[in-house]
C-alpha positions in Angstrom: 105.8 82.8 81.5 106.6 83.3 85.2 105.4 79.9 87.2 103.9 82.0 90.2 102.3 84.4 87.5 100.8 80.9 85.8 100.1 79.6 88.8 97.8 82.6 90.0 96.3 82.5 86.5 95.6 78.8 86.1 94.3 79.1 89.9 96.5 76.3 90.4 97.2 75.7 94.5 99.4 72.5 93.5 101.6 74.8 91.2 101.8 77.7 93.9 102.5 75.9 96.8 105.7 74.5 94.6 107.2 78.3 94.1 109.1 80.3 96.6 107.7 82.4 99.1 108.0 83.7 102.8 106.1 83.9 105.7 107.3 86.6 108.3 104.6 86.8 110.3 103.5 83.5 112.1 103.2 82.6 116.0 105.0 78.8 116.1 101.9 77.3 118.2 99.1 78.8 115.9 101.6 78.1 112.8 100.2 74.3 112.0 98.5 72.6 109.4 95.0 72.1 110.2 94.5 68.9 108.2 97.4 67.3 109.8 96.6 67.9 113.5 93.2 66.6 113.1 94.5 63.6 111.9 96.9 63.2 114.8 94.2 64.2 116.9 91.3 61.7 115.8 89.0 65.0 115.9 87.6 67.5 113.2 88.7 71.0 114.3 85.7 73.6 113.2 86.1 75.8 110.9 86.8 79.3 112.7 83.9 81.9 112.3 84.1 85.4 111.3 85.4 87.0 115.0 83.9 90.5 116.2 87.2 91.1 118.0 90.8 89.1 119.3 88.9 88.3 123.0 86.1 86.2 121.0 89.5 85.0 118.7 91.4 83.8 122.0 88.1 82.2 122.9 87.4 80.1 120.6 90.9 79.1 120.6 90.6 78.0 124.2 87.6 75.5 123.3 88.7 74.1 119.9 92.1 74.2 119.7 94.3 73.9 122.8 92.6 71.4 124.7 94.2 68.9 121.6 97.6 69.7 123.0 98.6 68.5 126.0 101.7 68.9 127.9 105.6 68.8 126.1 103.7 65.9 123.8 101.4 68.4 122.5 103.2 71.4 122.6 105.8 69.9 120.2 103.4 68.2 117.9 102.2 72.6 117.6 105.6 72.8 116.1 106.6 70.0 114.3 102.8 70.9 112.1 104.1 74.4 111.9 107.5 73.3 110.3 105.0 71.2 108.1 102.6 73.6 106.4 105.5 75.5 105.4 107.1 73.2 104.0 104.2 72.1 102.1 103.5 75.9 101.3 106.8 76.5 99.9 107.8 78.6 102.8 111.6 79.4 102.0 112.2 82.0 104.2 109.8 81.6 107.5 109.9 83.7 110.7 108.0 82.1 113.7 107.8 84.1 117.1 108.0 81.1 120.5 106.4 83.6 123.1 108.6 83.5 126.7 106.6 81.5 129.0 106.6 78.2 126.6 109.7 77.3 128.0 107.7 76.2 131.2 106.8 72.9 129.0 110.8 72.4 129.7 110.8 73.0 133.2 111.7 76.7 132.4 114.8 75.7 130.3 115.0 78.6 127.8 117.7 75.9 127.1 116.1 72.9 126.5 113.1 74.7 124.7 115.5 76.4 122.0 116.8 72.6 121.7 113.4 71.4 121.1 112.9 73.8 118.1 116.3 73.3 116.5 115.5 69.9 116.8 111.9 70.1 115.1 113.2 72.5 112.8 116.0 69.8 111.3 113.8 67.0 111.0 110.7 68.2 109.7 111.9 71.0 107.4 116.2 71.5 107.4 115.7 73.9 103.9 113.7 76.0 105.0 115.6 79.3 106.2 113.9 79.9 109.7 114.2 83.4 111.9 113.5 82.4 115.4 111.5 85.2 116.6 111.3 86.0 120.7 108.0 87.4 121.4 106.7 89.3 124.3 103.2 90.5 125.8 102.2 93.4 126.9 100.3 91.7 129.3 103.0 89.9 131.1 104.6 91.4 134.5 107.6 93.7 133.2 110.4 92.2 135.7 109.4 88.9 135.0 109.4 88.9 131.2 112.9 91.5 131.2 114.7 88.7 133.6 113.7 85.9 130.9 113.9 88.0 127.7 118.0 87.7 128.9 117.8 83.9 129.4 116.5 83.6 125.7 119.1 86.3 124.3 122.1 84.5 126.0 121.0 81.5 123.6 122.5 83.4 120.9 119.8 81.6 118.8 116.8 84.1 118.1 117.0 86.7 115.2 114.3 88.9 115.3 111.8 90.5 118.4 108.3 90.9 118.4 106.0 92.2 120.9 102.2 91.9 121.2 99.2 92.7 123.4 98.1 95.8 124.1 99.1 98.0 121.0 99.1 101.6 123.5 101.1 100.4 126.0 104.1 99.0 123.4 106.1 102.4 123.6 106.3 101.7 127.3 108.5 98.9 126.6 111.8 100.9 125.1 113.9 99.8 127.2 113.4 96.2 126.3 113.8 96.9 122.7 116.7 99.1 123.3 118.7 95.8 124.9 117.0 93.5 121.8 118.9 96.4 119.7 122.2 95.8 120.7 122.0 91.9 120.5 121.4 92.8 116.5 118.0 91.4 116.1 115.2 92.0 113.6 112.5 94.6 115.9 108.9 94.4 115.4 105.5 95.1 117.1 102.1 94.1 116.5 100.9 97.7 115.9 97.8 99.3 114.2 96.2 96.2 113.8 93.6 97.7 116.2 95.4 100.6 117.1 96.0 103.9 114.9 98.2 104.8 111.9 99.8 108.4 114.2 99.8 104.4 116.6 101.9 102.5 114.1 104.2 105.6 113.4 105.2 106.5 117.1 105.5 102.8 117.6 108.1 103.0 114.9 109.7 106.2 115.7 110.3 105.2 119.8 110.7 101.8 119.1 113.0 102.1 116.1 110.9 99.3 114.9 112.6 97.3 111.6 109.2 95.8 110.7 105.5 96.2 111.5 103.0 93.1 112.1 100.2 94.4 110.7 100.3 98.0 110.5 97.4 98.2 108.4 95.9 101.4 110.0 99.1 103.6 108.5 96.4 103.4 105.7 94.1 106.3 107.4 97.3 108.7 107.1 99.3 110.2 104.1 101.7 111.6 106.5 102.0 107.9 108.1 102.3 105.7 104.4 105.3 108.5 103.4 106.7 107.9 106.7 106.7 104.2 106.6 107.4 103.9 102.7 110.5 107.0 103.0 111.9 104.7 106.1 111.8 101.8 104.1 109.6 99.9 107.2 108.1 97.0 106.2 104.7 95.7 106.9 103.7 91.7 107.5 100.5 92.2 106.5 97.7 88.9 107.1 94.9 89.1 105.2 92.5 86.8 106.4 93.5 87.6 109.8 92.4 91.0 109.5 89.2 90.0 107.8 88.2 87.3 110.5 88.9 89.6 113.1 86.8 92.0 112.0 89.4 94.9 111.1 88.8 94.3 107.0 85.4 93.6 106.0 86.4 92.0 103.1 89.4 91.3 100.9 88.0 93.4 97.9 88.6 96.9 100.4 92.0 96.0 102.1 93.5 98.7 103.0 96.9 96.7 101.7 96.0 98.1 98.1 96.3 101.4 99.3 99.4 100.9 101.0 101.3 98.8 98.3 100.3 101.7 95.9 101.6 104.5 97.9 105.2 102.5 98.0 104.8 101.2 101.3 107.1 97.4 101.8 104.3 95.0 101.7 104.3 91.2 102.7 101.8 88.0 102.9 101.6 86.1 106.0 99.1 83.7 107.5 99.8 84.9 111.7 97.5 82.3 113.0 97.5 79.4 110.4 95.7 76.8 112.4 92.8 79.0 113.4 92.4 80.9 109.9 93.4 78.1 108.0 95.0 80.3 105.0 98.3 79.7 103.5 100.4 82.1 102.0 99.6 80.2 99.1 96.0 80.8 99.6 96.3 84.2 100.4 97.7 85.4 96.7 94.9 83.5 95.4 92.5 85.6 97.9 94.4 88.5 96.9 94.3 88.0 93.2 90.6 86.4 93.1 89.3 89.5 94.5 90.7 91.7 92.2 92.9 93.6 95.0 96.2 92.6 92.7 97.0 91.8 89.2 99.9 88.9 88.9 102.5 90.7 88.6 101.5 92.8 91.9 102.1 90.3 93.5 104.7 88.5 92.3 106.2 91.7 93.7 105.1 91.3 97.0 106.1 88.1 96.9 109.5 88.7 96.6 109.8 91.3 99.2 109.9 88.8 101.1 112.7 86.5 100.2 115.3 88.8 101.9 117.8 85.6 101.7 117.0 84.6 97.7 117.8 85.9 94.4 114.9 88.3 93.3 115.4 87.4 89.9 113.6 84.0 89.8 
């Protein structure tokens, strides 16, 4: 029998952590594991509640979580517990997005702060295959962010481009992902998360978006799921995110269900790991235990993806 297809069975974590999987959608300070923080830490970090909206998210954030990390100390400890849990999770193929702005814990060395993560990266988890992922916010000022988003592409380090915030204003930005376009980098956009699925396909369309973080409004839209599914766009879909931010109810009516069976490119990711506290790992098991997907669902899913590994497995 296939082990991930035993493992979901048997509702064996141990087993499932053991077998191949990705996670594409992950922000490196948010990435951690919980457990191991709080042990560096000396502190219990509460379990999250069930959030009406991402303002009341970023909150709570503010009073339980980031007051733990202080300065360059704390900032790398973020990483190094991100590099951890997916190791421990049986990440294989991991994207993690370092937002510009976090090199100002290296006296604004885009330099120094790419050195930092290779650094991490080789000691805590060398075989994992990592993307490093430049994010952006909407919310930043537009000549500031263009002048740095050139510092971090002259690294000739970063993969893949992401962009978050405000999900209407994200088409404004073209001519930043135009530039991201000609380095060769993976584009994607946290759109219809919040937003709409005509949102998520306009996004696509202007932005000539790759992939989709979240995307789970396309749902609400025939016209948007053929789109997506007949442009082969993928979707990094999190489920507990969307459920603890209030966009899901529960997992038993994700719209991911919908999507997967109208042949849109599904994935599992965690986003926020250290706030949710959901693995990938967890997530089939949420995903299965709720009767969303039988095994072999989502040992599909599973292996869309390991872009980098043998789908045969």
């Amino acid at each position: 029998m296939n082990s991930f297809i035993e493992a979901l069975e048997n509702n064996d974590l141990d087993e499932m952590r053991k077998i191949p999987k990705s996670d594409l959608h992950n922000h490196i300070t948010r990435g951690g594991n919980k457990k191991y923080i709080e042990e560096w830490a000396g502190i219990d970090i509460p379990e999250c509640p069930k959030f009406k909206d991402l303002a009341e998210m970023n909150k709570w954030n503010e009073q339980n979580i980031k007051p733990l990390f202080q300065g360059v100390v704390g900032y790398e400890k973020r990483i190094e517990a991100a590099f951890i849990q997916a190791k421990m999770d049986g990440i294989k193929e991991l994207h993690m997005s370092v937002s510009i702005g976090e090199e100002s814990f290296y006296e604004n060395s885009v330099k120094d702060l790419v050195q930092a993560v290779k650094r991490i990266h080789q000691s805590f988890a060398p075989d994992i295959i990592f993307i490093p992922e430049i994010a952006i916010s909407t919310f930043k000022p537009f000549d500031e962010m263009n002048e740095r988003l050139e510092e971090f592409l002259d690294q000739e380090y970063f993969k893949s481009f992401d962009m978050y915030g405000d999900e209407f204003a994200i088409t404004s930005f073209k001519k930043i992902f135009r530039k991201v376009k000609e380095k060769g980098l993976i584009l994607k956009a946290h759109v219809g998360e919040f937003g709409t699925a005509d949102l998520v396909k306009e996004a696509v369309e202007v932005l000539e978006l790759d992939q989709v973080q979240h995307g789970i409004a396309a749902a609400d839209s025939e016209d948007v799921m053929r789109y997506l599914r007949d442009n082969k766009i993928q979707l990094n879909i999190c489920p507990t995110s969307n459920v603890l931010l209030s966009r899901v109810k529960d997992y038993r009516i994700h719209p991911i269900r919908k999507l997967y069976d109208y042949g849109v490119r599904v994935t599992i990711n965690t986003d926020d790991m250290l706030i949710f506290n959901q693995s990938v790992s967890d997530e089939f098991f949420n995903l299965y235990n709720t009767g969303v997907f039988n095994p072999d669902e989502l040992n599909d899913i599973r292996k869309n993806g390991l872009k980098y590994m043998s789908r045969n497995e």
